[in-house]
N, CA and C atoms as an extended XYZ file, in Angstrom:
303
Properties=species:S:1:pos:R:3:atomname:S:1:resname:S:1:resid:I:1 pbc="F F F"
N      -135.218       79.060      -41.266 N   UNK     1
C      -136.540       79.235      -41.814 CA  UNK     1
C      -137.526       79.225      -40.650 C   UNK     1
N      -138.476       80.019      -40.637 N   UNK     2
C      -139.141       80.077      -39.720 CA  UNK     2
C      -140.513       78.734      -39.834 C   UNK     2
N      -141.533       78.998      -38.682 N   UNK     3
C      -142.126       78.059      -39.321 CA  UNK     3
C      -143.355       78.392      -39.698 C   UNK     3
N      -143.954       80.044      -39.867 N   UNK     4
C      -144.805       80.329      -40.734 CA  UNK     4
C      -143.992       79.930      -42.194 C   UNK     4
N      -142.947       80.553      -42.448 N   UNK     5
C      -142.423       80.360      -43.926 CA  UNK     5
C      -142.855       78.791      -44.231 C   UNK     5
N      -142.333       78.029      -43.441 N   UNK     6
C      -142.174       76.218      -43.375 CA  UNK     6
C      -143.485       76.271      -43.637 C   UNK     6
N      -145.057       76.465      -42.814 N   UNK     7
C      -146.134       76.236      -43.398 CA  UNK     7
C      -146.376       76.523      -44.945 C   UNK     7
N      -145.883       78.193      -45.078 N   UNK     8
C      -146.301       78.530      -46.391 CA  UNK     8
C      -145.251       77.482      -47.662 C   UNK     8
N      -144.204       76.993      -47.385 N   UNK     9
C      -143.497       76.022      -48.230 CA  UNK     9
C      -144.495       74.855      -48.370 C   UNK     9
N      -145.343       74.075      -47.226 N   UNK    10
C      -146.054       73.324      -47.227 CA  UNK    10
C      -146.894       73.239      -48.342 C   UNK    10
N      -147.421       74.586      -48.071 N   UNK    11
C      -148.817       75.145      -48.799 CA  UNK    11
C      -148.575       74.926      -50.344 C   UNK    11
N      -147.635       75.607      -50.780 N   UNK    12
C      -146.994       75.680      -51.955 CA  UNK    12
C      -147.082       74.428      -52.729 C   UNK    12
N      -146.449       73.813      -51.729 N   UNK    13
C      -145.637       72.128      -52.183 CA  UNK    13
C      -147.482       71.580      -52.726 C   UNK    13
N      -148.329       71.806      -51.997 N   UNK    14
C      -149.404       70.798      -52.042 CA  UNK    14
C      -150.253       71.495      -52.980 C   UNK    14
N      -150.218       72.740      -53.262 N   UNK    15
C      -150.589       73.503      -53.982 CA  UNK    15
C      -150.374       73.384      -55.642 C   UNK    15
N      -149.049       72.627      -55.532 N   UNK    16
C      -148.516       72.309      -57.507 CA  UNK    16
C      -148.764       70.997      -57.305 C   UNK    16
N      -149.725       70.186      -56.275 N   UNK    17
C      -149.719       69.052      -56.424 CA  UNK    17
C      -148.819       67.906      -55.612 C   UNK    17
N      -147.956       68.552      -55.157 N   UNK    18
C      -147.267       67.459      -54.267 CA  UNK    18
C      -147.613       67.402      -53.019 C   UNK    18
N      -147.891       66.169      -52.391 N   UNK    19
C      -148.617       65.821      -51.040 CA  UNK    19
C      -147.327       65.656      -49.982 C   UNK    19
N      -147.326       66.447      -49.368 N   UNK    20
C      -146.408       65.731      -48.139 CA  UNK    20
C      -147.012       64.296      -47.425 C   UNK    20
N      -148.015       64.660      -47.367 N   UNK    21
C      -148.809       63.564      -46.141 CA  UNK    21
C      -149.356       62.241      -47.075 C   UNK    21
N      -148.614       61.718      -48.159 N   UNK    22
C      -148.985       60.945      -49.475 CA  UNK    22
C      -148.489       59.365      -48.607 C   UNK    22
N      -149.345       58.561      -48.421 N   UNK    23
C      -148.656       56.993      -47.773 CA  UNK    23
C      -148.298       56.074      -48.299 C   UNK    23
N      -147.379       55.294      -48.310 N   UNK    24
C      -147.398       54.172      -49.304 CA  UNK    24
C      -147.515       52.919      -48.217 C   UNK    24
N      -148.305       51.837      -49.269 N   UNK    25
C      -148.374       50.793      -48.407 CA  UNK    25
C      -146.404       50.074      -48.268 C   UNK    25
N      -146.396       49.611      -47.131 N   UNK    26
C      -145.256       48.317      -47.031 CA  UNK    26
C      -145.245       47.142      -47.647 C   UNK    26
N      -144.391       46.875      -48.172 N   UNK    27
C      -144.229       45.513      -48.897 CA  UNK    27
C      -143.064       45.202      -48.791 C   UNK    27
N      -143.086       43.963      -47.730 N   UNK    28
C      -141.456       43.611      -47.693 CA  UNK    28
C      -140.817       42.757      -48.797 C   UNK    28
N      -139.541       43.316      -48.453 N   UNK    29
C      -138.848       42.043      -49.594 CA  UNK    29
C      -138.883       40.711      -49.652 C   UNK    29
N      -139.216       40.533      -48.466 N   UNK    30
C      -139.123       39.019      -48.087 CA  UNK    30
C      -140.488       38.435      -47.064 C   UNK    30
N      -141.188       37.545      -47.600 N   UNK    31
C      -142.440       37.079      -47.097 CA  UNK    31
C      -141.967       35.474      -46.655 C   UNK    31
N      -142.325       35.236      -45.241 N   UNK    32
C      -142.290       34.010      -44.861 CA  UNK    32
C      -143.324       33.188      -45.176 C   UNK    32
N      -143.360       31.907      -45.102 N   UNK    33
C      -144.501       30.998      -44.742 CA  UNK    33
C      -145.065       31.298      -43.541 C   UNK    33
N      -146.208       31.338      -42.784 N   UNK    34
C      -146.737       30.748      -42.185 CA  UNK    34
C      -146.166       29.968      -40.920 C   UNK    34
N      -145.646       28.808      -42.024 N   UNK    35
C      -145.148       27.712      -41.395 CA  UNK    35
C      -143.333       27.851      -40.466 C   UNK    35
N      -142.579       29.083      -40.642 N   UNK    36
C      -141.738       29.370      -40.469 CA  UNK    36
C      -142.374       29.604      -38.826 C   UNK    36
N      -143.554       30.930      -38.743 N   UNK    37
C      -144.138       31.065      -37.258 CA  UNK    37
C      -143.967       30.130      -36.825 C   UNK    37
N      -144.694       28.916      -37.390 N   UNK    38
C      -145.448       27.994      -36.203 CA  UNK    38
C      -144.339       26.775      -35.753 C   UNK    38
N      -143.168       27.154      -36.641 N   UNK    39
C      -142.091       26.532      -35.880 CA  UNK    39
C      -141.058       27.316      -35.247 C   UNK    39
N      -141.075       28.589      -35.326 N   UNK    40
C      -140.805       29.203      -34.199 CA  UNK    40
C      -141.147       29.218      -32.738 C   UNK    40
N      -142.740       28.789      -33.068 N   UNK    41
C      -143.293       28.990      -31.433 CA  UNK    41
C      -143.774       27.616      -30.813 C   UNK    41
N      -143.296       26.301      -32.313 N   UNK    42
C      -143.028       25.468      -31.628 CA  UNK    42
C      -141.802       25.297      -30.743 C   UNK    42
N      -140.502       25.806      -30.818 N   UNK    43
C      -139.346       26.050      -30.403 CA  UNK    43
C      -139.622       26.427      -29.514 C   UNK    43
N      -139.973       27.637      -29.430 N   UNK    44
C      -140.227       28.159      -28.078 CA  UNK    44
C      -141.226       28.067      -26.886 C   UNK    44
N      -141.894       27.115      -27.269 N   UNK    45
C      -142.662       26.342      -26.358 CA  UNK    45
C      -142.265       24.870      -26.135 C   UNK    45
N      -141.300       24.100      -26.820 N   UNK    46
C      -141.002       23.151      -26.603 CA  UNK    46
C      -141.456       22.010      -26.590 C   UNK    46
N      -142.707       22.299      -28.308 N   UNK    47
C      -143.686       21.500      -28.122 CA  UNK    47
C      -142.999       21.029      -29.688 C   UNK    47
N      -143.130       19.024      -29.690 N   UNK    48
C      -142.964       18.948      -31.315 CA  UNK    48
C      -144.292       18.714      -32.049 C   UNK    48
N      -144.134       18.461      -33.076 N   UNK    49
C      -145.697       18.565      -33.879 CA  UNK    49
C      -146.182       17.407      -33.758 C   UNK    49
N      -145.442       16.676      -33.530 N   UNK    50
C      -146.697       15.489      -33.220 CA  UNK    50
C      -147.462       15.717      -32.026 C   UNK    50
N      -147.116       16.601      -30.792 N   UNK    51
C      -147.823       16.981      -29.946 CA  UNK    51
C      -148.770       18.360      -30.187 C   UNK    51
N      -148.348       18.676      -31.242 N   UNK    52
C      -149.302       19.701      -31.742 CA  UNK    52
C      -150.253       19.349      -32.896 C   UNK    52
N      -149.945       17.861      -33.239 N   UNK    53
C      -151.299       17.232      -34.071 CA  UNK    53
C      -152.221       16.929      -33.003 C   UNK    53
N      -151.426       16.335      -31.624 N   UNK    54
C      -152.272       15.508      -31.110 CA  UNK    54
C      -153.290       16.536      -30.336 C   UNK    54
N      -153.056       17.482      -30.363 N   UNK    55
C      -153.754       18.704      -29.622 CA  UNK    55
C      -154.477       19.353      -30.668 C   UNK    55
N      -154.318       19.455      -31.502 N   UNK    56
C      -155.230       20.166      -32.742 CA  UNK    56
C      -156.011       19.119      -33.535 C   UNK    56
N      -155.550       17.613      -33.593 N   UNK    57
C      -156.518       16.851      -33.622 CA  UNK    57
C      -156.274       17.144      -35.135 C   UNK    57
N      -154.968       17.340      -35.667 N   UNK    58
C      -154.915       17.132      -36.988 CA  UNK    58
C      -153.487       15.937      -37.448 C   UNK    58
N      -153.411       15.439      -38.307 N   UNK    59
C      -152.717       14.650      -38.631 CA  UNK    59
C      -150.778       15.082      -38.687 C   UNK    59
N      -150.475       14.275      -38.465 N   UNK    60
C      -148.595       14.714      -38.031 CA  UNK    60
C      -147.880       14.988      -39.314 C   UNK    60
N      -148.730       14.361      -40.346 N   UNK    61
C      -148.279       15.085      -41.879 CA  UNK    61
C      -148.750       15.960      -42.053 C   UNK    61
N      -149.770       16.517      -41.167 N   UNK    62
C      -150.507       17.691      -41.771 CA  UNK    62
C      -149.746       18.711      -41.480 C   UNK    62
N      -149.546       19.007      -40.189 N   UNK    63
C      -148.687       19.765      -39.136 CA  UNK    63
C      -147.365       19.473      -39.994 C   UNK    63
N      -146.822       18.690      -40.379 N   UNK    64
C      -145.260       18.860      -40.765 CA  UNK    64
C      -145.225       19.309      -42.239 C   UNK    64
N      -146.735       19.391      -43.044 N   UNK    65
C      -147.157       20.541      -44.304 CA  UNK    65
C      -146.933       21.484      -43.886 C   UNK    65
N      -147.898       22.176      -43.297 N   UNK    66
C      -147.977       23.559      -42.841 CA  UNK    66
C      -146.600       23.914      -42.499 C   UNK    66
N      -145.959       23.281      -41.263 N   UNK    67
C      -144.458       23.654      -41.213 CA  UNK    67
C      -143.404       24.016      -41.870 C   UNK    67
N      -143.656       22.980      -43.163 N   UNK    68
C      -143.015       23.584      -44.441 CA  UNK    68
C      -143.413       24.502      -45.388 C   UNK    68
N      -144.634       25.122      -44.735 N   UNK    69
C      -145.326       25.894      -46.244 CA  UNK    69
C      -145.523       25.400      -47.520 C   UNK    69
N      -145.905       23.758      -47.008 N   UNK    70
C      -146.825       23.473      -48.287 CA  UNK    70
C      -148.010       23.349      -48.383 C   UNK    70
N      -148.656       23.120      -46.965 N   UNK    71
C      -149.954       22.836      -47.319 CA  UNK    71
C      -150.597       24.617      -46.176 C   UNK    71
N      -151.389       25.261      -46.789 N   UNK    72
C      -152.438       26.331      -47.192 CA  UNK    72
C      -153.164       26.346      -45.376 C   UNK    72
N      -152.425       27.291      -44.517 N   UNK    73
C      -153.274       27.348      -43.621 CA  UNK    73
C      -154.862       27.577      -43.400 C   UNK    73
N      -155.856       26.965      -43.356 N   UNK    74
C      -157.569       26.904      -44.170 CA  UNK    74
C      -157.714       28.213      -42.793 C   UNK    74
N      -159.116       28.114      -42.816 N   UNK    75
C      -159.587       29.147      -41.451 CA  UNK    75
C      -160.012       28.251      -40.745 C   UNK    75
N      -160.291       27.013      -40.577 N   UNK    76
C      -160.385       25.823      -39.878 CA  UNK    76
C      -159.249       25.470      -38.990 C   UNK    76
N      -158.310       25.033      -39.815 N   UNK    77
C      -156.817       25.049      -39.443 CA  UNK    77
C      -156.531       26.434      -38.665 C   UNK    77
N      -156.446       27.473      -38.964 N   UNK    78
C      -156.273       28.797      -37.903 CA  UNK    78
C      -156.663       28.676      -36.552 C   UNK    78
N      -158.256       28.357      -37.199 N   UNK    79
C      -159.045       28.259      -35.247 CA  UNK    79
C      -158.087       27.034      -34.332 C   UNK    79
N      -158.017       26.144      -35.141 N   UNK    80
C      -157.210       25.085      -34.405 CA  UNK    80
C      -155.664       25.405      -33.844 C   UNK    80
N      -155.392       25.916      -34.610 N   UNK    81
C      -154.414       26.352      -34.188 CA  UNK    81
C      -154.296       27.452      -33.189 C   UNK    81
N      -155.249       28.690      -33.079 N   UNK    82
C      -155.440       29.184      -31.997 CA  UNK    82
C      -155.997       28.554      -30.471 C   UNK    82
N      -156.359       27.668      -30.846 N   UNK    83
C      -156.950       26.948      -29.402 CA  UNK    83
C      -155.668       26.425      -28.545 C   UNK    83
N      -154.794       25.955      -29.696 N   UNK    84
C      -153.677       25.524      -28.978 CA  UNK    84
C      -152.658       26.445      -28.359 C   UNK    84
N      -152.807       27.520      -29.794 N   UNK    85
C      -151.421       28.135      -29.491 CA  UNK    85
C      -151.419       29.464      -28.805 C   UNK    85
N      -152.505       29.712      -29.115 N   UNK    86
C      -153.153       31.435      -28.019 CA  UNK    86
C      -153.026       32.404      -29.143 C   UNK    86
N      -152.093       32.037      -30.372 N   UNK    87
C      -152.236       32.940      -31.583 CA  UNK    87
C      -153.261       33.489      -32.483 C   UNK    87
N      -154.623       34.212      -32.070 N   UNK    88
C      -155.539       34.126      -32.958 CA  UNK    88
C      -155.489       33.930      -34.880 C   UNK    88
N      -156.852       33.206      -34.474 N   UNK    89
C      -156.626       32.815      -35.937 CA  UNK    89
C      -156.645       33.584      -36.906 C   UNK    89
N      -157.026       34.764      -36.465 N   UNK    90
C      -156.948       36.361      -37.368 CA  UNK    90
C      -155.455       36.342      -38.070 C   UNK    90
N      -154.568       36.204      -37.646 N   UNK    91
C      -152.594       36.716      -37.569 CA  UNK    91
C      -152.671       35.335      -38.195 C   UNK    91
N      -152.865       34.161      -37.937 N   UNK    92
C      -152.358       32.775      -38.895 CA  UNK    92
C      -153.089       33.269      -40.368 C   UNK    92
N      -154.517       33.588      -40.596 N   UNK    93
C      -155.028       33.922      -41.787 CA  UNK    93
C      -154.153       35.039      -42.334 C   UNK    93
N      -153.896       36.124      -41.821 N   UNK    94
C      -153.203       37.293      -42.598 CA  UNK    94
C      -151.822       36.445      -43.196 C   UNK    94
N      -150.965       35.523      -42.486 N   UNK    95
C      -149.907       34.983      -42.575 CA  UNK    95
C      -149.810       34.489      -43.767 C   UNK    95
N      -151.085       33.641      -43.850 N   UNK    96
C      -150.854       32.639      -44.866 CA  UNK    96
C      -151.386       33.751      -46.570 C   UNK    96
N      -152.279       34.545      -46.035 N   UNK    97
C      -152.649       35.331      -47.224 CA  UNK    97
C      -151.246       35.926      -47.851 C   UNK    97
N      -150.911       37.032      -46.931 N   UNK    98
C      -149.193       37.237      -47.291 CA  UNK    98
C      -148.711       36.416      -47.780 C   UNK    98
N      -148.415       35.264      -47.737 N   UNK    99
C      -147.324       34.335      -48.462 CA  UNK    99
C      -147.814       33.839      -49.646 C   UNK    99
N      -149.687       33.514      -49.840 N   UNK   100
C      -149.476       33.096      -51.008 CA  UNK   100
C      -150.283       34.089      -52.305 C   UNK   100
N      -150.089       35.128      -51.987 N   UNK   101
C      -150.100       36.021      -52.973 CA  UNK   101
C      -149.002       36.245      -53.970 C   UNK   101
């Protein structure tokens, strides 16, 4: 097939209504916590959460909430957590929105 023909198939196609260029959003099957990240990159920084309360200046139950995805990363909690972790608090907010939708 050539690729005038290929355009004019295009044409056609969009012409009875069907869009080639039509997007769908992503939605994975599987949504983490939050809290799954932030013990990932506690791992990999080699930091435990009580040293990441004591640096965020939040409580060691609080930090071991979040870790588990029970307690609701706030936008408070984000900033704090970016100060420490270099992760803006933009990507912790999207995180936590994702999960508890």
């Amino acid at each position: 097939m050539t690729s005038e023909a290929l355009l004019d198939d295009t044409w056609e196609e969009d012409r009875m209504g069907t869009r080639a260029d039509t997007h769908y959003a992503y939605e994975p099957d599987v949504v983490y916590s939050p809290g799954e990240t932030l013990r990932e990159w506690l791992d990999e920084h080699d930091m435990t959460q009580a040293e990441l309360a004591a640096r965020t200046e939040l409580s060691t139950k609080h930090i071991d909430e979040l870790a588990a995805g029970i307690e609701p990363i706030t936008d408070e909690t984000a900033l704090s957590l970016e100060r420490v972790t270099g992760v803006p608090a933009s990507l912790w907010s999207r995180l936590e929105a994702s999960y508890r939708r």
